[in-house]
Structure formats: C-alpha cells, structure tokens
N, C-alpha and C positions, 0 to 999 in steps of 0.2 A: 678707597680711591681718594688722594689729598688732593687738594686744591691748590693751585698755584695762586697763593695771594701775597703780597706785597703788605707783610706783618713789620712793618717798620714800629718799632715803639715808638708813643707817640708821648713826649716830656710837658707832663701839665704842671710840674715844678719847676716854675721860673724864678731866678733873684730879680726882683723889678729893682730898680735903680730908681727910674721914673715916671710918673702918665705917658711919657712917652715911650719909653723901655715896653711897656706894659702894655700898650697899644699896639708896637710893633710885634713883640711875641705873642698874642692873642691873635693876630692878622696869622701871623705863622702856623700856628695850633692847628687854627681851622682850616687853613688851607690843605695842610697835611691829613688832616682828618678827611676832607672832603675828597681830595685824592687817594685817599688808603680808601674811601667807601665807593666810590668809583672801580677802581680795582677790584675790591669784594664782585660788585655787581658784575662785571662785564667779564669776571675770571672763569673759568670753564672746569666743571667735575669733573670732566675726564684727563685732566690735565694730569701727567704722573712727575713724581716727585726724580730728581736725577739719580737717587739712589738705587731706584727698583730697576730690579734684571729685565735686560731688553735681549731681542730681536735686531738684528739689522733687515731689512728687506728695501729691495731697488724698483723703481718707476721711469717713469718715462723723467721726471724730471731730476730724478739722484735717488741718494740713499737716505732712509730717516731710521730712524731708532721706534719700534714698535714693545709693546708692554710684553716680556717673554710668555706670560701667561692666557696672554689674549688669542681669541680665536679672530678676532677681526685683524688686519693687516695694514699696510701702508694708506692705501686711498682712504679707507676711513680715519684714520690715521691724521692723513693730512683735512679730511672732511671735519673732522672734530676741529682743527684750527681755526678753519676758512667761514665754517659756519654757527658762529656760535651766536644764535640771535632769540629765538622764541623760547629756550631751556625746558621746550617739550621735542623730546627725545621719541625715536621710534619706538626703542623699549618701553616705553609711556603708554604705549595703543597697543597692544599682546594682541588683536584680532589681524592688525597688521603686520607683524610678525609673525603671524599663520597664515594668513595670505603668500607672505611670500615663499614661507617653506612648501605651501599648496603647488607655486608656481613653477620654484625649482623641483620639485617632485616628480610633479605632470612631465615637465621638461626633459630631465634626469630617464625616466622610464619611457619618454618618448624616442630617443637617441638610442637608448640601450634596444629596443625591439627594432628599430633601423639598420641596427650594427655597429653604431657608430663610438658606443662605449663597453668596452668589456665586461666581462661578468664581474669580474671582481671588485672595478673600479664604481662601475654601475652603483651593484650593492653597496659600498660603503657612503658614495654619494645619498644613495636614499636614503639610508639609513641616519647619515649628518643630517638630511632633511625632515625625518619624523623627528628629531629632538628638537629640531628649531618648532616642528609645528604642535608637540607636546610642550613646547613653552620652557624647555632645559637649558636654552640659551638667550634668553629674551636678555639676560643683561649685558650683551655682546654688539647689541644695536644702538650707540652713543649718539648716532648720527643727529643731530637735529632737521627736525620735520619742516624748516623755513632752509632750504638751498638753491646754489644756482645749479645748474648744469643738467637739469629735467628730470630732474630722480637717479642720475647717473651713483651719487652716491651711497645711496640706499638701495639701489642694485649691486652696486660694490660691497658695501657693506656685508650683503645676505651672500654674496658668491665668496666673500674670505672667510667668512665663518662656516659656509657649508665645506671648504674647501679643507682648512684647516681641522674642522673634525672629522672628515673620513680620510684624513691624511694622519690623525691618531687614531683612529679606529682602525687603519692598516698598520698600524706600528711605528708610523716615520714621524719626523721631530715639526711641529710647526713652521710652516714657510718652507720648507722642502718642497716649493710647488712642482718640481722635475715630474713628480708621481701624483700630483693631484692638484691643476693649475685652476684657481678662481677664473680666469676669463678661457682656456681653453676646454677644459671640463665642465666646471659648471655651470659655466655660462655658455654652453654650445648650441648653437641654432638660433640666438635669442640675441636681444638689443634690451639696452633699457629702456628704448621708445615701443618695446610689447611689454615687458615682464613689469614696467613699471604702472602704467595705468591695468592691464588686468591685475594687477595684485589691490589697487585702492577699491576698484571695482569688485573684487572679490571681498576686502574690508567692508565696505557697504552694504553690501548684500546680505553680512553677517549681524553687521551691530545693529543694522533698519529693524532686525526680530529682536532686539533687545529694548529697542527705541520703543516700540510698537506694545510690548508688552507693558513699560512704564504708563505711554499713552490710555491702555485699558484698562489698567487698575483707576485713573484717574476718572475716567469716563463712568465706569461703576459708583466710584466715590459718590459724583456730584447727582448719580441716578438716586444714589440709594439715600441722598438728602433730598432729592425729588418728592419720592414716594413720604420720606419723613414730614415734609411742610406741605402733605398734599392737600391738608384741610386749613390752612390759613390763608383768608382773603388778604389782599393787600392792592395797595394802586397801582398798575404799570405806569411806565412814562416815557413819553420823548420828546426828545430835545430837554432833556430835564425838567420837563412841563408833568404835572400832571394828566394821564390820558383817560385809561379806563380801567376797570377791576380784574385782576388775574389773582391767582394762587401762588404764594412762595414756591410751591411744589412745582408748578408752570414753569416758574423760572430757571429753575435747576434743573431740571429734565431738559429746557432747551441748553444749558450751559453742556449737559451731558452729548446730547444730539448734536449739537455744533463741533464737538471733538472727536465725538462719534468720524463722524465724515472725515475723517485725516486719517484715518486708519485707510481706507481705502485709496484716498491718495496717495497713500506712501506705498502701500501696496505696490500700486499702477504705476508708479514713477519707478521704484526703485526696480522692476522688473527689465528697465531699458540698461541697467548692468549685468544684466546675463551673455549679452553679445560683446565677446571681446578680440582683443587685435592680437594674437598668440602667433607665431607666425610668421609675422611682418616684417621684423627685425626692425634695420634703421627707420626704411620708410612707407615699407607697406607694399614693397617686391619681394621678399622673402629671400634676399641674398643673403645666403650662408646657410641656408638651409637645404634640406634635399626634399626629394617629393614625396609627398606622407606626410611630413612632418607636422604640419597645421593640422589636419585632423585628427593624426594619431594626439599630441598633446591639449587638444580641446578636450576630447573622449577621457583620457586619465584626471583631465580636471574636473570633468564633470563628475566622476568617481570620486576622487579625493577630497572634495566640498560638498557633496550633494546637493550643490545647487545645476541647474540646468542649462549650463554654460554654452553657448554657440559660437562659432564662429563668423564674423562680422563679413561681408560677399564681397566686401572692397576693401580690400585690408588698408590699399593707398588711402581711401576717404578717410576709415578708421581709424586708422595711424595718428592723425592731428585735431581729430572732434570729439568736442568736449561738450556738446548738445547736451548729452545723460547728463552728466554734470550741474550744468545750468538750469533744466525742467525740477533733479531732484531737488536742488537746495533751495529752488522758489518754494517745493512742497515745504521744505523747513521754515521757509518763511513764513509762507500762507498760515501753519501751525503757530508760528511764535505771536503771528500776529493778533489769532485768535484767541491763544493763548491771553496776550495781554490785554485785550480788550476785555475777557473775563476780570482778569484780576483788577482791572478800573473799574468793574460794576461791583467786589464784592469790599474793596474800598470805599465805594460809593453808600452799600448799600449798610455800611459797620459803621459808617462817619457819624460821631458822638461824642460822647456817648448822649450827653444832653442838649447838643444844638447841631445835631444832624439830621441826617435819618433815622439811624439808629436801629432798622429792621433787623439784622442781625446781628451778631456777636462773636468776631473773630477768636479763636483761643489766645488767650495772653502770651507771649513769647518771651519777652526781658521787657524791662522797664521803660521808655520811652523819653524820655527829658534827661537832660543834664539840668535844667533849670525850673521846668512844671512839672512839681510832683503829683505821683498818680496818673501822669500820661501813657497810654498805650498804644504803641501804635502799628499799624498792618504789615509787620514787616517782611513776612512770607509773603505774601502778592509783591511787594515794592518789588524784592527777589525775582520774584518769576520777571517782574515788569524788566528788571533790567538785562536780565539773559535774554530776554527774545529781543532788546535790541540791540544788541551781541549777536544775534542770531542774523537779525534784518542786518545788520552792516558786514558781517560776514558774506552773505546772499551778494553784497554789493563787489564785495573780494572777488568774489567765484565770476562774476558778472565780468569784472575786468580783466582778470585773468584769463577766461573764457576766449575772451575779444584781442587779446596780445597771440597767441597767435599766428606763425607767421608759416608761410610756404608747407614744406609737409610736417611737419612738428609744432608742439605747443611746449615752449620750454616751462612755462609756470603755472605746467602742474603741480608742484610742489606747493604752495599757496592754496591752490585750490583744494588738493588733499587735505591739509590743514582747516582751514576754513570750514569746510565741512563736515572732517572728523572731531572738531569741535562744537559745531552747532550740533551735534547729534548729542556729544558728549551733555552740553550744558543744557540742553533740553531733558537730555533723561533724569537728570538730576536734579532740575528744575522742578520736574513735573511730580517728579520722589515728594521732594521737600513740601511743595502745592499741597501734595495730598495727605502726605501725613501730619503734617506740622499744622495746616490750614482747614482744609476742607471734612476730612474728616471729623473732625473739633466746633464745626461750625454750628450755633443753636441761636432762634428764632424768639423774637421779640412781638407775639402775636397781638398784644393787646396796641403797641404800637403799629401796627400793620393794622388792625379794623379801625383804631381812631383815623388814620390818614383816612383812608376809607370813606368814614361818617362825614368828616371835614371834606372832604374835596365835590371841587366842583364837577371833577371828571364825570360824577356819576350821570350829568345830566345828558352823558351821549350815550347811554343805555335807553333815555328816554322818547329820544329823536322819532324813532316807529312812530309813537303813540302817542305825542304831542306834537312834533314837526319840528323843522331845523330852526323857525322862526323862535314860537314861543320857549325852543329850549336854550336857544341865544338869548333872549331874555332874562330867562331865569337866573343861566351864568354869571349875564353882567349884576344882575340885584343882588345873587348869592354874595359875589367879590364885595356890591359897593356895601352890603349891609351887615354880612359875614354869618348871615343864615346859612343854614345847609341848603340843599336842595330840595331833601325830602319835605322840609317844614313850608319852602314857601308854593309847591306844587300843593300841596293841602291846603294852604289860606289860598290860592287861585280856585280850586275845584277841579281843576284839569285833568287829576284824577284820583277814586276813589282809594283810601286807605289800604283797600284788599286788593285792589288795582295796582298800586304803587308796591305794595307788598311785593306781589304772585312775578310782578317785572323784575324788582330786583332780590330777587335770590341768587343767593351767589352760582348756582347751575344754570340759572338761564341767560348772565351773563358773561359768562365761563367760552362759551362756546356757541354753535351758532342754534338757531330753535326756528320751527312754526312761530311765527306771528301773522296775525290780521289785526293790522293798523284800524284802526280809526278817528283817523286824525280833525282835529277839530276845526271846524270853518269859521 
C-alpha cells in the first residue's frame, strides 16, 4: 500500500550570490522541509496511488473510486479519509476484529433461523464471518480507532468486508451488492448503536484473560523474590523516616499481595460486559427487528464466544450507558496506580549505588549518562512509571467521554474503545517488561540491609513494651544527638539486661506480633 506523500525534491545546492541570497534560500529549504515533513506525518497508509485498479461504488453522498481488490467499500473508504488521527487502525487490535465477526455471526444465524435470510445467502455470510473471526481479513479493517459518527464506521467497515467476501464466495464480482448488500444483509436486524458497543465488550472480555495472565506471572515474580530475601532484616519506613525491622522478603510478598488483589478486581469488573444491548438497534426499541430476534442472537453469541453473554432487561437504558465502561477502566487505574507506586519503592529502594539506599540491585539495562560515566539507572520501573500514567489519564478519557453523552446514544464511544483498549494493551506490556527485564533480575544487598538495621534508631520501638514510651523517647533523641546505637546506650542505662535486650530483638520476635509481659520501669 503507497502513501500519498508530497516527495517534492528538496534542492540543498544553492549558487549563493550573497549572505543575503543565502539567508533567503536557507529560509526556503527548511520551510519546504518542514512542510514535506508535515505531509509525511499527517499522510494516511491507506492512501492508494492513482494508478491501481479501482472499483466505482455509490453512497448517499456520490461515487468514489474504491481499491478493486479491497473487500472493504466506499464508507470505509471515505472513513480512511475523514479520520486519519490516532494511525491505530482496527486491524491493530485482531481481538476486535473477532468481536465483530462473533457479532455479525450471531447476527447472520439469528435472521437465517427467523426466515429472514436464505440458505444460500445465509451460508456464505457466515462463512465471510468465520474468516474475519479466524483473522484471514484483519488487513481489511484500515479504519482508524479515534472516529466521529459512534462506531458507524467500523460497523461499515466489518459489513463491506463480510459483504464482499460471501459475494465471492457465491461467485460474484466485488460491490455487486444486488446479491449481497453490506447494510441490507449483513447488517439486518442491527444498528451500529448494538453491534458497536457489544463487539468492544466482547473485545474486553477477551483481552482482560490476556491482561490477567501478564498480571500473574508478575505477582509470582515478586513472591518468588519474597520467599528469596525471606531471611534478610532490614529497616521499614514511613514517610521515608526510618520505622521498625521487617524482612526484604516482607516486602516483596506484600508488593506480590497488593497485585494479587487486581486480579480479582478485574475479574469482578470486567464481568459487567457480559450484559449486552443486541437487539436494540438505533435506540433500544428494537425497530427493524422482529420478535425473537434479541434472544435468538444473544444465545449464538454466547456460543460463538464462550463467554456468558446476556441480554441487557432495558435495552432503552442499555443503548446509551457506559457505566461498565467507566467501573472497568477505574480497575485499570486502581492497577496502574499500584503498579506505580511499586516501581517508586523499587527505585527507592536501588538508589546508589553509594549514597543511597542501595538495598537492592536493579539488573543493568544500557548505560545511563551521556555525561556520568558508569551511571545506571532504573529504567524498567521509570517504564512502568510512565505507562500507568498513560493509563491514569486515559481513565480520565473514558471518564469524559463517559459523561458526553447525550439523550439515547453516546456518540464517543469510539474514544472510549480506544482509551481502554490501550490501557490494557500498555499495561500487559508494561507488566511483560517489569518482570522480565526488572524483577526477575533483582538481587539483595544484605550486609547493607542489617547495617541500616544496627544504625537506626527505629529499633528503639521494638523497646517501648519493656521500657516505656518515655525512656524509649529518650534514648532516641541521645541515639540522634550522640550517634550511638541504641543497643549500646540501653546497656550503659541498665534498663536492660544483655540477654534481655538479645531474646527482644531477634529478628522473629520483632517480625511479627509475640506474648509479652512488660515490665516496665518506674
């Protein structure tokens, strides 16, 4: 497929005459440069060159020139013009391309068991529709995923292309629609205000088990460093204070556990796209349809997908809420969020290598400095950090979109489709990168983990039981002004005994909670 770009040669051999000759052809240069690079960007791949054999096909608004060998038609045709914004293409998202062949399918075999399409024609429509959903035409869907008109395009899209392959699969020439009409065949009983939100909802439903799977390889990652540093003390802390004595191991089993739980949310969320508006047509009266038809094509989709699809008891309400929508992509959020609050602690906890923390040791990725040599720096975490707020501002997309909205339709769902089929995207592949590049690679810096330990004050709130809040306040502030440990200046006080002070701080008894009998000093 050529691009229609604006290859003007561009003359960097000037005779200068003068600085000023010279001035004004350099002004020229770059201007032409900069509009030829203009051009580049804003030009469209599916642009075809005048010379390739066309199609004529007619619309409501005239005739255009269609690619002879395309299964897609005029409307996408002119969609490829109108909308050439985000240059992520439906063909880009292959689960969404089975979606909609899921929904013409159900469709397709819902009308034929009606009466309402013949055997013959029937057949060869289903049959256009298993190769869209075995993936044989995904490069047919140019459409771009950022449109106006509520997915009308991307319904058009999937109805010329189902349309045109069981109009060769019967024998007849592309755009012969007399024997196999995109809007009155394949698009029979339906609107793109149904076929287009259940088809994202169906997209959803599929890639959440793809998301979910990325999610638990990562959750095992950070367990299975859990269990690895289960025997290294080290300080916790809040507010990046010093606090008290936990285990490396602690802390990765909760980074595990806190991910843990998004499994479940996504679970539970993404379950509110099982209830779809099939059915409805424009608005959620079912004009154009006959009776049956809603649950006959719920039933074949619930077949055709194996997911457990229902039909929505209001199809009016249905028709224009985007409720699911908004619940699921907070869950995206809630995860990116945690997500990146992880990756700030394991930043935190590599910062060094000699005047940081330095408790652990990120694997090296590339080089870090263009000017300090030997710099390394977290560049997987930075990574994750920035796709989740990609993710968070995407959330904000779905949010507005959400909220636009008007009378019985939400025209921008398209947005919203996007929005979300990208936070999913850039999360699985976030969470990919996290773990293999990061997490898995990750190894412990133990001797600097017990000296924080020795060094800190924190330890003296292990003490509190068994000398009081008072005297252990004290100790704190002499620890700070003198820079003794603690242990040393509870032995010069007496407060208590060596095997005393021992048997309290081991690392298991301040691990976790224990029997004590205080006996605090009066």
């Amino acid at each position: 497929m050529g691009f229609a770009v604006d290859n003007a040669a561009l003359s960097w051999h000037v005779i200068l005459r003068s600085h000023a000759d010279y001035y004004m052809a350099h002004v020229r240069n770059v201007r032409s440069f900069e509009i030829n690079s203009v051009h580049q960007l804003m030009s469209n791949p599916f642009s075809k060159s005048c010379d390739e054999p066309t199609r004529i096909e007619s619309d409501l608004l005239g005739d255009l020139a269609v690619p002879a060998n395309a299964y897609y038609g005029i409307q996408t045709k002119r969609a490829i013009t109108n909308f050439n914004i985000s240059e992520d293409h439906i063909m880009d998202y292959p689960p969404l391309v089975w979606a909609l062949g899921a929904v013409k399918l159900a469709a397709a075999r819902a009308n034929h068991d009606l009466g309402l399409l013949g055997d013959d024609l029937a057949a060869a429509i289903e049959q256009a529709c298993q190769n869209v959903i075995d993936g044989k035409l995904n490069d047919q869907f140019p459409v771009d995923l950022i449109q106006g008109g509520a997915g009308t395009s991307t319904n058009m899209n999937a109805n010329e292309v189902i349309a045109n392959r069981a109009l060769e699969i019967m024998g007849y020439e592309k755009g012969n629609y007399d024997h196999c009409s995109p809007n009155d065949h394949v698009n029979m009983s339906q609107s793109t205000n149904d076929v287009y939100p259940t088809s994202i909802k169906i997209t959803f439903l599929r890639v959440t088990q793809d998301l979910i799977v990325h999610l638990k390889q990562l959750v095992a990652a950070f367990a299975a460093k859990g269990e690895e540093f289960s025997g290294i003390l080290k300080m916790g802390r809040t507010q990046l204070q010093d606090a008290v004595p936990m285990t490396l191991g602690q802390e990765f089993h909760a980074f595990a556990d806190n991910m843990a739980e998004e499994v479940d949310r996504l679970n539970e969320n993404v379950r509110l796209f099982n209830e779809v508006n099939m059915g409805a047509t424009a608005i959620g009266t079912g004009i154009t349809t006959v009776e049956g038809y809603a649950e006959a094509c719920v039933s074949h989709l619930r077949e055709i997908t194996g997911f457990p699809i229902t039909s929505a008891p209001n199809l009016v309400e249905a028709t224009p809420d985007t409720g699911a929508f908004v619940i699921y992509s907070s869950a995206l959020k809630r995860l990116a969020v945690k997500a990146s609050k992880i990756c700030n602690d394991l930043r935190l906890l590599s910062s060094g290598p000699r005047a940081g923390l330095g408790e652990i040791n990120l694997p090296p990725m590339q080089p870090g400095s263009s000017i300090m040599p030997g710099k390394i720096n977290p560049v997987i975490p930075e990574l994750m950090n920035q796709v989740c707020f990609r993710v968070i501002g995407n959330d904000l997309t779905v949010t507005f979109a959400a909220e636009a909205g008007q009378l019985q339709l939400n025209v921008m769902e398209p947005v919203l489709c996007y929005s979300i089929l990208q936070s999913i995207v850039f999360l699985a592949r976030g969470m990919d990168a996290l773990r293999t590049h990061c997490v898995e690679g990750i190894t412990a810096n133990p001797d600097v983990c017990a000296n924080m330990v020795q060094r800190s004050i924190g330890l003296v709130t292990a003490l509190v039981p068994f000398i009081g809040y008072e005297h252990a306040t004290r100790i704190a502030k002499t620890a700070q002004e003198t820079g003794k440990g603690v242990y040393e200046i509870v032995l010069e006080e007496g407060l208590l005994s060596k095997d005393e002070l021992d048997e309290i701080l081991k690392p298991e008894n301040m691990l976790r909670p224990r029997k004590i009998k205080p006996d605090l000093p009066v």
